[in-house]
N, C-alpha and C positions, 0 to 999 in steps of 0.2 A: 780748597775744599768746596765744592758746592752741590748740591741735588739742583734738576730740573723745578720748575713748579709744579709739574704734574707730582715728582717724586716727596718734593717738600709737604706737599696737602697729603698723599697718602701717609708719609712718616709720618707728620702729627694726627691723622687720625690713627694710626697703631698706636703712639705712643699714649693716647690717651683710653685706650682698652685695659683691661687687667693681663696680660700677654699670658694668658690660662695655658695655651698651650705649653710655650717657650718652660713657663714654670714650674710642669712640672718635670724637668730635668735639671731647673737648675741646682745649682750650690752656692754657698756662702762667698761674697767678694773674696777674689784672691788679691795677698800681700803686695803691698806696693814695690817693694823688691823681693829681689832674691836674698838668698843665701852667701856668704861672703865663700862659698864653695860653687857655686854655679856657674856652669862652660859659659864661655863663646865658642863663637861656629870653629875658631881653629882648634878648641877644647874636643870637638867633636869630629876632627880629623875632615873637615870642609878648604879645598885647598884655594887659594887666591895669590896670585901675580903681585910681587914686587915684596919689599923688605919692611916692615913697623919699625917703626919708633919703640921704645922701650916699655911705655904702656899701653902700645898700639890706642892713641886717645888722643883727642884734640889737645891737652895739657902737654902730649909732649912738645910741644913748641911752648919756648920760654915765657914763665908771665902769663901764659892764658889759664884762668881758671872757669869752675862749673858749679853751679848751686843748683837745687831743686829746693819747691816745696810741692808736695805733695801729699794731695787732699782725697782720702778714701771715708766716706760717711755714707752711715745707711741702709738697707735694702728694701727688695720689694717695689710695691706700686711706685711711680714717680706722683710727687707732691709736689707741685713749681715754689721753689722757694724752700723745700726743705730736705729734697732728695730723690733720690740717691745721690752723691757725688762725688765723683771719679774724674777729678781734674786737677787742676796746679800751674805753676810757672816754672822753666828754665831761664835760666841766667847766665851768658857768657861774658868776662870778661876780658877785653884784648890785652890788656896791657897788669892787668889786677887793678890795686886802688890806684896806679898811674892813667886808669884808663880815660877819664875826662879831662882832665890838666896835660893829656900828650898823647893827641890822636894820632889814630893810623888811618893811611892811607886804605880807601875801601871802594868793592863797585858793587853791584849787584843787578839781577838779572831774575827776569820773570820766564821760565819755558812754556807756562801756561798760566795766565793772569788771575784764574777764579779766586782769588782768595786777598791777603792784604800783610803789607809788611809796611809799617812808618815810617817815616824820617829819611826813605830812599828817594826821594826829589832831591834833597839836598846834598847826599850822598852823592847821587849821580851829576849835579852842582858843581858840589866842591872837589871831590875826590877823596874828603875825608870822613872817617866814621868818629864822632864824638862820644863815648862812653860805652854802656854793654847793648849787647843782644840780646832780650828777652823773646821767648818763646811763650805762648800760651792756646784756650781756647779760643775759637771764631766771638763769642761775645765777650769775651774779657779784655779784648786789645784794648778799649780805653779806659781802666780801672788801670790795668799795668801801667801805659802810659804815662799818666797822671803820676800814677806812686813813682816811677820813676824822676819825673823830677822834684814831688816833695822830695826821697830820697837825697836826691844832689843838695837840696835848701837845706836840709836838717843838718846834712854833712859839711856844709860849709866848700863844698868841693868843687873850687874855680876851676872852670873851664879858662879858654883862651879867650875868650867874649865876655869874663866876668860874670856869667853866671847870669846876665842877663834874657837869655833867653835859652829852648832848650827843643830841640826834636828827639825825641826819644827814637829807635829801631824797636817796633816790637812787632814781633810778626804769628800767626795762627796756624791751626787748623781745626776742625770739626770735632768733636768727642757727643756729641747729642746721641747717641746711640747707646751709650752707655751713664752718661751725665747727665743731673739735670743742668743745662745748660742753659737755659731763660731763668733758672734761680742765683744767677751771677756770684755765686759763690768763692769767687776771689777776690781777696780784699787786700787793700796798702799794705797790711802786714804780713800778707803773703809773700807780696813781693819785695819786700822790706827783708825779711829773712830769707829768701833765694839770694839775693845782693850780699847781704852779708857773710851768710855763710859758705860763699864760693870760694873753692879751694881746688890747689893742683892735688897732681896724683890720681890715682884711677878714680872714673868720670863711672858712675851710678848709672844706667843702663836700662829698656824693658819700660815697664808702665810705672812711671816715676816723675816727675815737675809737671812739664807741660804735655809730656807722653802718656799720661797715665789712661787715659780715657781713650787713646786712638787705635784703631784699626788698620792693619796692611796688610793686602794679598790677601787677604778672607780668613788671617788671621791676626791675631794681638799683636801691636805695632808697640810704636813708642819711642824713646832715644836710644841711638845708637851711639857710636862712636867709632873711628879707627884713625890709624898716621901710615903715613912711610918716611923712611928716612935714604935721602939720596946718598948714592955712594959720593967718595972723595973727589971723582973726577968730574964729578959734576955740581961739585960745592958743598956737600953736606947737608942739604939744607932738609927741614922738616917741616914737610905738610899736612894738616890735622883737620879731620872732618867729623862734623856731630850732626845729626839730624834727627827733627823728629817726623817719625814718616808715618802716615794715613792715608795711604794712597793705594791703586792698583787693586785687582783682581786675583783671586787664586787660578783664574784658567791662565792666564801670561806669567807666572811666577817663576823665574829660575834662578837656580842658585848653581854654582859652576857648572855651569851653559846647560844644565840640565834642567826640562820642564817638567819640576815635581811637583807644580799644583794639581797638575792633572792626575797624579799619580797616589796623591793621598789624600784621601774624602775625611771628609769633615763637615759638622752640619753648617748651614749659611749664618754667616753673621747677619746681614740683613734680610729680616724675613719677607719683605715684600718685594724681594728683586735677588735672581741669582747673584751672584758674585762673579759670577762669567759671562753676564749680558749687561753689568755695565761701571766704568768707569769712575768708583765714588773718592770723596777724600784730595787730601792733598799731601805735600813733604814740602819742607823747610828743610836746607840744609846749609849750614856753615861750612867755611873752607877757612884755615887760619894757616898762615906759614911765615917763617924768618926767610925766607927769600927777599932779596930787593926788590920788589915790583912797584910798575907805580899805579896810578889808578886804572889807565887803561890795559896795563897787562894784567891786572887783575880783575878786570871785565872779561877778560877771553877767559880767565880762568875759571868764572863762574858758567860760562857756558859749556865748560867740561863736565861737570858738574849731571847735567842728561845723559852724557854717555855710560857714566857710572849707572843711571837709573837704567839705561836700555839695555844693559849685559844683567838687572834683575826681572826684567819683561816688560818696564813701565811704558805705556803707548801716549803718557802724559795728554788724557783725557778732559772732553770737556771741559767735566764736571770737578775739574782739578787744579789746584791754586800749587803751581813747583813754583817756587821763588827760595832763590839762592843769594848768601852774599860770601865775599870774601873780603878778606884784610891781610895786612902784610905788617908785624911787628918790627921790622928793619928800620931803617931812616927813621931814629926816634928824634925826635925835635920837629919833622919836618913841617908842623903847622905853627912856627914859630910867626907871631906878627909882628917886628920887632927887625926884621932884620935879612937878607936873604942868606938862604939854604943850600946849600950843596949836598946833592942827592947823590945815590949809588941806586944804579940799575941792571937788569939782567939785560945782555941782548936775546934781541927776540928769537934769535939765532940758535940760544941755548933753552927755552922756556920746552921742546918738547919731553923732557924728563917731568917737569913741576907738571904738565899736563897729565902725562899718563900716574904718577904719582894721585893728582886729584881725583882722576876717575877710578883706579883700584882702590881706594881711597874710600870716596863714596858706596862701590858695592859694597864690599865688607861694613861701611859701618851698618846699611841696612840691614844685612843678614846678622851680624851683633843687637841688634834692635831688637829682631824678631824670635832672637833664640834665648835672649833674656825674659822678653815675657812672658807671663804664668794667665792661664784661663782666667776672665774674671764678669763676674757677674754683675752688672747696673741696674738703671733703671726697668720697670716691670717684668725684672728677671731676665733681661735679653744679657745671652750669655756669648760668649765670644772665647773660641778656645785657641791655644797657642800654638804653634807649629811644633806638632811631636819629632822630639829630639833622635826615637827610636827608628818613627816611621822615615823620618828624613835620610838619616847613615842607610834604610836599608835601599832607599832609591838608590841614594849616590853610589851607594857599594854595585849596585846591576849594574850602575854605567862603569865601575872602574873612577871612579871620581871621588873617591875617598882616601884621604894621606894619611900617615901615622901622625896621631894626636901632638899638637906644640904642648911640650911641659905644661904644667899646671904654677899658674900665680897669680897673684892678686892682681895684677897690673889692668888698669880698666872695667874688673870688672865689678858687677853692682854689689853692693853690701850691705846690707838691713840693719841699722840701726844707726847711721854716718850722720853725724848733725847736718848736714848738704841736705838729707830728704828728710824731710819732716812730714808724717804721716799724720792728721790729724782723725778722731774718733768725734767731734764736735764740730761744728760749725762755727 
C-alpha cells in the first residue's frame, strides 16, 4: 500500500479539513459484519471455474483456523489518538494451537514490494513458517508483532528452538482513509483475542479484523476468502485462499471477465484523485493447502497467486504492496531437530491442477471480500460505498455472465455477533 509523496502531503492535508463537503452525504459507520444471511458472489449467481471445498474458505483445509478483532469507534472530524476507528487484526493459524510446536513448510513472494510482511527473510531461509499469519493496518505491524510473541511467553508455547527466540509473520495494508491510523489503536489485547478466538468453519468476510478499514477497486474491500477442492485423480487435495485486499481501481475491475467498473458510477473513494488515474492500496493474500509441497514448490505457488489478481483487473501498481505467502499443512513433523525426515512430495509434473486451483481461488476470494462489504463511513465523514449487489447482476446479466444462484448456506460466510470478530464501541 503506498501513496506517492506528492499524494501523501495532499491526503494529510484533506485529512485535516473538516471534509464539509464529503459530509454532508454521509451516514452513520456501517456494521462490522453482515448479517449471518448475506450472499457471496456465487449467492448472487457470479459464476467462477473450478470446484470449492465445502466452505468455499481457507478452513477447509484441515487445522487452519481464522480470528478477527475488529475495531469500529467513533464518527466525524478525525481526532489523532481518538478517532474515528475502523481497523483490527486477522489471525491465521496453519496448524491451530499445533501451529508453533510443528511448523509448516512455507515461501513467499512479493509481486509488488510497497508495503511489509515479517518474518519472511527467515521464511525464505528456512523454508519454514513458525506459528500464525496476522494481518493488520500499515502502522500497526509492530504492536502485533510484539503481541505476538508476548502471546507465545504467556502461553508457554515451545516452539522447536525453545522459545528462545521469535519472528513473527505480520503483514499490512493502508486503512488511513477511513481510520485514524497515527492514533495506533491496536493493542496486545487485540491481538491476544484474534489468536484466541480463531476458529474453523466459515471464515467472517467484508470489513472485519484487519479488513475493516480497507478499500478495493473504488469500493469497500476487506477479507475475503475461497477453496477448491481437487478431484480424485488428482489427489483430492484442498487449496484455501484468504486475503485482505486494498488494492486497485474501479476503471480495471472485472469480475467474470467482465469490466463492470466502468459500468457502475459511484462516487470516489478518494477525493483528491480519481480512482481510474491511479493505482492506490495493496492485498495480502494467503494460500493454505494439504498438498505435499516443499518450500520451493510453494514459492511458484505464491506466484500464481497474481494471476488470480489479473482475471480481477489488478495491474499491481506502483503504489502497491501484493505480498503473498503460502504453506503446506502435509509433512507434519518436518521441522523436527532431532533426527532426519522423510518427506512426501508432489512431482512437479503434477502441480498444474494446485496452480490453476490457487489462481481461481484467489479471484473468488476477492470478489467474496467485496460483496460482503456494507458502505462505511470514517474519518471526517469520507465515506466509501460497497459494490451494489443489484447494479452488479444487472452488468453481468447484459454480458450473459450470470448463473443460477449456489444454494444458500452458512458455509464461509460473515456473521454478526461470532466471538472471532469482536467489534469494539471504546477504545
Amino acid at each position: 500500500m503506498r501513496l506517492t509523496r506528492l499524494h501523501r502531503t495532499l491526503l494529510c492535508a484533506l485529512m485535516t479539513l473538516s471534509g464539509a463537503a464529503e459530509a454532508a452525504a454521509a451516514t452513520a459507520p456501517a456494521a462490522a459484519a453482515g448479517t449471518p444471511t448475506q450472499p457471496r458472489a456465487r449467492d448472487l449467481g457470479i459464476p467462477f471455474d473450478g470446484t470449492p471445498g465445502p466452505l468455499n474458505a481457507i478452513t477447509d483445509v484441515a487445522g487452519v483456523l481464522v480470528g478477527h478483532t475488529t475495531l469500529i469507534v467513533g464518527s466525524g472530524k478525525l481526532k489523532v489518538g481518538e478517532g474515528p476507528v475502523r481497523t483490527g487484526v486477522t489471525a491465521i493459524l496453519p496448524r491451530g494451537p499445533d501451529s508453533i510446536s510443528n511448523p509448516v513448510f512455507a515461501a513467499w513472494f512479493a509481486q509488488n514490494g510497497n508495503g511489509e510482511m515479517t518474518g519472511t527473510t527467515w521464511v525464505e531461509e528456512s523454508g519454514f513458517l513458525d506459528g500464525p499469519v496476522m494481518i493488520t493496518n500499515t502502522h500497526s505491524v509492530g504492536v502485533v508483532r510484539d503481541a505476538v510473541i508476548q502471546w507465545r511467553v504467556a502461553h508457554g508455547i515451545a516452539g522447536p528452538d525453545d522459545d528462545r527466540w521469535s519472528l513473527p509473520v505480520v503483514a499490512e495494508t493502508w486503512d488511513g482513509w477511513l481510520n485514524d491510523i497515527n492514533g495506533f489503536h491496536v493493542k496486545p489485547e487485540h491481538v491476544f483475542h484474534a489468536l484466541d478466538v480463531a476458529h474453523g468453519g466459515p471464515v467472517e468476510e467484508g470489513s472485519v479484523g484487519g479488513g475493516t478499514g480497507m478499500i478495493c477497486n473504488g469500493y469497500k474491500g476487506g477479507i475475503g476468502s475461497s477453496s477448491r477442492r481437487l478431484d480424485a485423480k488428482n489427489g483430492g487435495y484442498t487449496i484455501g485462499v484468504l486475503v485482505q485486499c486494498n488494492y486497485g481501481t474501479r476503471d480495471n475491475l472485472r469480475i467474470a471477465g467482465i469490466n463492470v467498473g466502468r459500468e457502475i458510477p459511484a462516487p470516489e473513494p478518494y477525493v483528491f484523485i480519481p480512482s481510474d488515474k491511479q493505482e492506490l492500496g495493496s492485498i495480502i493474500v494467503v494460500v493454505a493447502t494439504d498438498a505435499p509441497l516443499l518450500a520451493h514448490q510453494l514459492k511458484r505457488l505464491t506466484r500464481r497467486v497474481t494471476l488470480g489478481l489479473g482475471r480481477n483487473g489488478s495491474i499491481s501498481g506502483n503504489g502497491s504492496g501484493d505480498i503473498f505467502i503460502a504453506f503446506s499443512t502435509a509433512n507434519s513433523g518436518a521441522a523436527a531437530a532431532d533426527h532426519v525426515v522423510d518427506l512426501k512430495m508432489l512431482p512437479n509434473d503434477v502441480l498444474d491442477p494446485v496452480f490453476r486451483a490457487t489462481v481461481e481461488a484467489t479471484e473468488e476470494a476477492i470478489v467474496n471480500a467485496m460483496i460482503a462489504a456494507r458502505d462505511m463511513v470514517g474519518v471526517d465523514d469520507h465515506k466509501v460505498i460497497a459494490l451494489p449487489h443489484d447494479q452488479l447482476r444487472a452488468v453481468l446479466k447484459r454480458y450473459g455472465r450470470v448463473t443460477a444462484a449456489t444454494p444458500r448456506s452458512t458455509a464461509g460466510r460473515s456473521s454478526a455477533g461470532r466471538s472471532s470478530a469482536s467489534t469494539s464501541s471504546s477504545d
